[in-house]
N, C-alpha and C positions, 0 to 999 in steps of 0.2 A: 504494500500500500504506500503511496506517496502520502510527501507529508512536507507541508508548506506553512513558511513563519507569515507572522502576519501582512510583514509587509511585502512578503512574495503572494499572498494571494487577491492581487488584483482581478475582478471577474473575467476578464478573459480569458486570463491564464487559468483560473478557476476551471472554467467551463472546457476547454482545452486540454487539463490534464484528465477531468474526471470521466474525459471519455475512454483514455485508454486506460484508467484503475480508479478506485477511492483514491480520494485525496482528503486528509486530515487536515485539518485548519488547527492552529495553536492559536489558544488567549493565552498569555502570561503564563509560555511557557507547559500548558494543559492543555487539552484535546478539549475543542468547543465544538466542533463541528464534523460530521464525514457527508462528503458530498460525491452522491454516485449518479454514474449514467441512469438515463431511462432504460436501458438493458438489464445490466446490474439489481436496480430498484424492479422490475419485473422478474426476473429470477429467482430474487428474493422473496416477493409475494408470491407467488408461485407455490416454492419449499413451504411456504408458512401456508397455502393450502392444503396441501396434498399433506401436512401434518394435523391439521383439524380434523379433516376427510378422515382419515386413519384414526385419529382419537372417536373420532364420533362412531365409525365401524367396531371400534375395541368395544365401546359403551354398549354400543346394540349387541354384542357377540355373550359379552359379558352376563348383559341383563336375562337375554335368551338361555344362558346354562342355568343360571340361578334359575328361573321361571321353570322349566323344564326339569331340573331337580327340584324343588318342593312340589311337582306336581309328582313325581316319584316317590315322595314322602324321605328326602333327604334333604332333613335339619340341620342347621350349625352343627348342635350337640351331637348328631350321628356321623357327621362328617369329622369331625374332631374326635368320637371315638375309633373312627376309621382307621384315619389315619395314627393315631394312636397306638394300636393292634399291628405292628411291624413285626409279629413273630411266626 
């Protein structure tokens, strides 16, 4: 990732580096800012879909076994003595 003081980032140059990577802006010496392409910032949303998508499939997957066992008549308490019973 590039990384630009403050008086190197005049918006041109700005907009110019963060095409070919992030470019960090420094305040006093700290990370004020990361400016990425529209590429970049899509890629990124993107991964941060496709990781909801898959949470929300876990959830439904999840809820589905539980549902499906107590319609089996398997409790906490049976499943913890279940697995319990390792002999």
């Amino acid at each position: 990732m590039k990384t630009l003081s403050p008086k190197e980032s005049r918006f041109a140059k700005l907009i110019d580096a963060s095409r070919e990577e992030p470019v960090t802006v420094l305040a006093d010496g700290e990370r004020a800012l990361v400016v990425l392409s529209p590429a970049e910032y899509d890629r990124l949303e993107e991964q941060e879909r496709i990781r909801r998508e898959a949470k929300e499939s876990l959830r439904r997957t999840i809820a589905s076994i539980q549902q499906k066992a107590a319609e089996r008549g398997l409790t906490e308490a049976e499943l913890e003595r279940l697995l319990a019973d390792e002999s």
